[in-house]
C-alpha positions in Angstrom: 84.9 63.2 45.3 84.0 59.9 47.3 80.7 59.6 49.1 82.4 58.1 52.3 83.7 61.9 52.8 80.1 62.8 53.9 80.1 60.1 55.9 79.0 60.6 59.8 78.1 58.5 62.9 74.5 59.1 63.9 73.5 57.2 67.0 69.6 55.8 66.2 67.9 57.1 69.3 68.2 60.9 67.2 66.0 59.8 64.7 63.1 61.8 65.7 59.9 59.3 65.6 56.9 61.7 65.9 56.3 65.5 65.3 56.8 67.9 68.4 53.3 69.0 69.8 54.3 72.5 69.0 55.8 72.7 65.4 58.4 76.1 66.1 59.7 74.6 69.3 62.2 72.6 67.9 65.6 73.2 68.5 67.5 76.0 65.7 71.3 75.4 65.0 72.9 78.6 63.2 76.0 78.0 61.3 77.4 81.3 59.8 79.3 80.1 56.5 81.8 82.6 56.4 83.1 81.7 59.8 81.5 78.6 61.2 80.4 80.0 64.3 77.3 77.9 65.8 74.6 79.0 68.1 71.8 77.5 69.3 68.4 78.5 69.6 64.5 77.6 69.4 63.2 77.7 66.1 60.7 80.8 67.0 63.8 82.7 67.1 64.6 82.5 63.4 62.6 86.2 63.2 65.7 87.4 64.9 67.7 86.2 61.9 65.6 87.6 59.3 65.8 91.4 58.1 63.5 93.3 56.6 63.8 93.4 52.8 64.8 89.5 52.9 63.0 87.0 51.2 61.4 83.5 52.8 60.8 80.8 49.8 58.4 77.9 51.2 58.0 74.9 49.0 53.6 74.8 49.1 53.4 71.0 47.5 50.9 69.0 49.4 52.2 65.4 50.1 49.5 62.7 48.8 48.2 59.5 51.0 50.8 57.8 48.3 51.4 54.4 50.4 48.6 51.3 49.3 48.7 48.1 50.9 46.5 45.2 48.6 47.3 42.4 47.5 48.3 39.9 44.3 45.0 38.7 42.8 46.0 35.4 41.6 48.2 34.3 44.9 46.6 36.7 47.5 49.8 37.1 48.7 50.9 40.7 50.2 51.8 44.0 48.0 52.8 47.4 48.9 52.9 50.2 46.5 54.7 53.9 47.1 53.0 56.4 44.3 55.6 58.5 43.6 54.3 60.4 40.0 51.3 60.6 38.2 52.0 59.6 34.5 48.7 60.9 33.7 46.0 58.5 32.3 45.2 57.0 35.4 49.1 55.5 35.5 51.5 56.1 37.7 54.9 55.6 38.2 55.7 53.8 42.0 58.1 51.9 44.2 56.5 48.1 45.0 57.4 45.5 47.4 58.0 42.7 47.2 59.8 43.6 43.7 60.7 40.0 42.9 56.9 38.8 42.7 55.2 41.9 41.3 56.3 41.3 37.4 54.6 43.1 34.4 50.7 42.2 33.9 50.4 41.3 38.1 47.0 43.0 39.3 47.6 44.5 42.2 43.9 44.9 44.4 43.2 47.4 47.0 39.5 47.1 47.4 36.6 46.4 45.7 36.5 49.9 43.9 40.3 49.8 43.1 43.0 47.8 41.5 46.5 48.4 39.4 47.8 46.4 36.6 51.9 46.6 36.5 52.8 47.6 32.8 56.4 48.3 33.3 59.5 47.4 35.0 62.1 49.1 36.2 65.2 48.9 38.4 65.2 49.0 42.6 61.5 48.3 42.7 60.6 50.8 40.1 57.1 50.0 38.3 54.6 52.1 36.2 50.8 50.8 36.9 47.6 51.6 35.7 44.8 52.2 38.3 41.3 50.5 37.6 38.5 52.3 40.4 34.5 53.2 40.5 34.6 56.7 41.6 36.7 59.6 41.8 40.8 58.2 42.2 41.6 61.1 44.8 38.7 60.1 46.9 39.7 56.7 47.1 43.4 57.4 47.3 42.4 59.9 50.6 40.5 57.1 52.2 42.9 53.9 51.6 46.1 55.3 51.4 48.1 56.1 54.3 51.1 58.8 54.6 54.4 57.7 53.2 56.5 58.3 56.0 60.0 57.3 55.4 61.5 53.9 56.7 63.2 55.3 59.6 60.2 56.7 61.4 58.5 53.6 62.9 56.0 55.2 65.1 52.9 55.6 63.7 51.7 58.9 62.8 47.6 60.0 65.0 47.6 63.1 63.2 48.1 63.5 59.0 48.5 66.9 59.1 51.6 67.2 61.0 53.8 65.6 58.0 52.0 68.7 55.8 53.4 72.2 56.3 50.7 74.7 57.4 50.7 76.2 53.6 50.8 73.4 51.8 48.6 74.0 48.5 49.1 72.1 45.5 48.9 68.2 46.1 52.0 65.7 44.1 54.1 64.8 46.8 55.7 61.7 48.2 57.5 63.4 51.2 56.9 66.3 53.0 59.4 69.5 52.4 60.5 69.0 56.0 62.1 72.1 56.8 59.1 73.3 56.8 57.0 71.7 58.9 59.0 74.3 61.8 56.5 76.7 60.4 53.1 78.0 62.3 50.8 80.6 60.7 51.6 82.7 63.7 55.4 82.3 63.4 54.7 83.3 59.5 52.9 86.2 60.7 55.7 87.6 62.8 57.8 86.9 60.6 56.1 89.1 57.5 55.5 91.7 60.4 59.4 92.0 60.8 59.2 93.5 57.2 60.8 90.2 55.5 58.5 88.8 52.2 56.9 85.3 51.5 57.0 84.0 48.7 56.2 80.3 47.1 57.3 78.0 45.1 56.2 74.5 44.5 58.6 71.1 43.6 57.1 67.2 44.3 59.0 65.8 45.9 59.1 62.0 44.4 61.9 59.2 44.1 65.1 60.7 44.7 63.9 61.1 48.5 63.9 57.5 48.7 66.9 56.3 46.9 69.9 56.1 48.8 73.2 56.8 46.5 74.6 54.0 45.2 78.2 54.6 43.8 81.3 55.3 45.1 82.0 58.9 43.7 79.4 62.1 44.3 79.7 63.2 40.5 78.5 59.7 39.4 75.0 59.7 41.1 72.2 61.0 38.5 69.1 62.6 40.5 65.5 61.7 39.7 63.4 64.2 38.3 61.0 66.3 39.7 58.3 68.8 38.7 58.3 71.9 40.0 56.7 75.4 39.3 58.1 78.9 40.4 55.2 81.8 39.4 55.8 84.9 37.7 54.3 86.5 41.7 57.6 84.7 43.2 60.0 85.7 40.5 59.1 89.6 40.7 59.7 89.6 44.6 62.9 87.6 44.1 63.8 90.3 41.0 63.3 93.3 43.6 64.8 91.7 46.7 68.0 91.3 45.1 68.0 94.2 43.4 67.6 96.2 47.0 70.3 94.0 48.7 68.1 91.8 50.3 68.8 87.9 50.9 67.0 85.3 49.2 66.4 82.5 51.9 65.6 78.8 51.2 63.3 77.3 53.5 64.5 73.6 52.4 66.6 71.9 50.1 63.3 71.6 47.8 62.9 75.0 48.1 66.8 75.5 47.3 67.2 73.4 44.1 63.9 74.9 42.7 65.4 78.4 42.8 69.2 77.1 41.5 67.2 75.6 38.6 65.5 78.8 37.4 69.2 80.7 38.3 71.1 78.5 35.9 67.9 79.3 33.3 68.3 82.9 33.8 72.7 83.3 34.0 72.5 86.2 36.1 69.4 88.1 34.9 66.1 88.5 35.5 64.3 85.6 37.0 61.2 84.9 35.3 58.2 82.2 36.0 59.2 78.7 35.4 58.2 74.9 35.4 59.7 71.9 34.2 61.3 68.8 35.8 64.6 69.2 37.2 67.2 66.6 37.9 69.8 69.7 39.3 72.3 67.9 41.6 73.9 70.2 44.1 77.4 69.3 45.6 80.9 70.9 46.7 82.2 73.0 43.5 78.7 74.8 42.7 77.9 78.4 43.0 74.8 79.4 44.3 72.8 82.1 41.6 69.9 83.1 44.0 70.4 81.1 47.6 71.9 83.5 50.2 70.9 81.3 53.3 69.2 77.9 53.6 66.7 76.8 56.6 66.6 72.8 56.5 66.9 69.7 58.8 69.8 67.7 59.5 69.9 64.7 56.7 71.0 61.6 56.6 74.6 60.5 55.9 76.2 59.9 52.7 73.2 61.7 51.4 72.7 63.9 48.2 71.6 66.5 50.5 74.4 66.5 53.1 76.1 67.3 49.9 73.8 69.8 49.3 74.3 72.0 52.2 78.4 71.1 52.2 78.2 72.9 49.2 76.7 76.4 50.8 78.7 75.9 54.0 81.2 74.0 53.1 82.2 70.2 54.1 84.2 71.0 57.1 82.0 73.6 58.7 78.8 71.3 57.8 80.2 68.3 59.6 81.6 69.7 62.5 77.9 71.7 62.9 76.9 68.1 62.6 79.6 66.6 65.3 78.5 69.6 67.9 74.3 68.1 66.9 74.5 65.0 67.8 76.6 66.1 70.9 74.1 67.8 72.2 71.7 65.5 71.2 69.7 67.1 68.2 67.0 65.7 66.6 67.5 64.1 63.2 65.3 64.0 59.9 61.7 64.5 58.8 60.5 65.1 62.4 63.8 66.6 63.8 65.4 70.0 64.9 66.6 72.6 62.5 69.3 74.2 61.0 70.0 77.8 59.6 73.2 78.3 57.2 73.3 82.5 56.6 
């Protein structure tokens, strides 16, 4: 398959640039799968698509202060760093700019109480340092780093909390789970009240968010890897929803490709607690093991997660859903509207 066939016009002024004062007021498109119907709605009103005995899955990670502006301490000259996984021992493995002038053994200075040595190169930026600091590294981190909020939101965020959902939990993150962010406790609330369960898993979200794909045919691109955890809690609710007919929904393409890893562990039987890293790629031609219905946002084109949601909906039905968005002028990415594929 070429990329180019998940290709799509998106005029600029739909890039949301801030979060909506009211997180579940954003705008909810419904796409039914089996026929392509749309509707639209408010995102409050995804209760009304829930049914008892269903199961929610929310992606808890906690997205890190992971962007550090210093600078080169021989030259003085500018450097930006992007932490995108903690390599343990104090190195970690990030995205630096400029690339051409940070080459391994550059120290890298933040403030007086931290610096990073580059120790390895890789490709498109790619670097693995190791962090020198007087004090406690998430302290410092939480008081010099500032959110990693990807390139195409230029505004600049008042509020930190609104690029974390309201559960987040377990901090690793270099981008938010977006989908999620639609969420309020009291929409959560309503939602268990309806009968439906919530239940968590957790995947940190690191490089693969901010690579574009760069070949010409989808089953060329490799993913990057990312950690992720799925308790024994979530696996036992997921066991009896399915079990009573119930529909295990995704909130998020995190969410999604956490649950389609620990499917293609378990082939059809029990699901059991997990973790590992996970490089699944999702695309046109998969069958979903666990995912009956996906909340997410709308993505970017030519994007591995266009491709993801073709492959629940299907190509045609996701493109057209996108045609009718941007027709009636739907927000797009991190702080956009929402979709719901069922």
């Amino acid at each position: 398959m070429n990329v180019d066939l998940y290709d799509f016009e998106l005029p600029e002024e739909l890039i949301a640039q801030t979060p909506l004062a009211d997180r579940s007021s954003s705008r909810l498109l419904t796409l039914n799968k089996s026929d392509g119907s749309i509707e639209h709605h408010v995102f409050s009103e995804i209760v009304n698509y829930l049914n008892p005995g269903d199961t929610l899955v929310l992606n808890d990670t906690r997205v890190i202060p992971a962007r550090l502006f210093g600078m080169k301490e021989d030259t003085g000259a500018k450097a930006e760093v992007l932490l995108l996984k903690s390599l343990g021992e104090d190195r970690w493995e990030a995205l630096v700019k400029p690339g051409k002038k940070l080459k391994t053994g550059s120290v890298i200075v933040f403030s007086e109480e931290l610096l990073a040595t580059i120790e390895e190169e890789g490709d498109m930026g790619g670097r693995v340092l190791r962090f020198s600091y007087q004090g406690i590294f998430n302290e410092i981190l939480d008081r010099l780093g500032q959110m990693p909020l990807p390139p195409y939101i230029k505004e600049k965020l008042d509020d930190r909390e609104r690029y974390q959902t309201v559960y987040s939990k377990h901090e690793g993150s270099a981008a938010a789970p977006t989908a999620g962010l639609h969420f309020t406790e009291a929409l959560l609330e309503e939602i268990r009240a309806k009968g439906v369960n919530i239940a968590f898993v957790t995947l940190h979200v690191g490089l693969g968010t901010f690579r574009p794909m760069s070949v010409d045919r989808v089953e060329d691109h490799v993913m990057h890897e990312e950690y992720y955890v799925l308790p024994q809690e979530t696996a036992d609710i997921i066991n009896q929803t399915k079990a009573n007919g119930g529909r295990v929904v995704a909130v998020g393409t995190t969410s999604c490709r956490t649950l389609e890893t620990v499917a293609q562990a378990c082939k059809g039987g029990q699901v059991v607690k997990s973790s590992g890293w996970t490089g699944i790629f999702i695309y046109p031609g998969y069958e979903f093991g666990l995912v009956d219905a996906l909340i997410t946002n709308f993505h970017l084109p030519k994007s591995t997660l266009v491709m993801l949601v073709s492959a629940l909906a299907g190509r045609e039905n996701i493109l057209e859903a996108y045609r009718v968005a941007i027709e009636e002028r739907y927000r797009f990415f991190s702080f956009g509207d929402a979709m719901f594929i069922y």
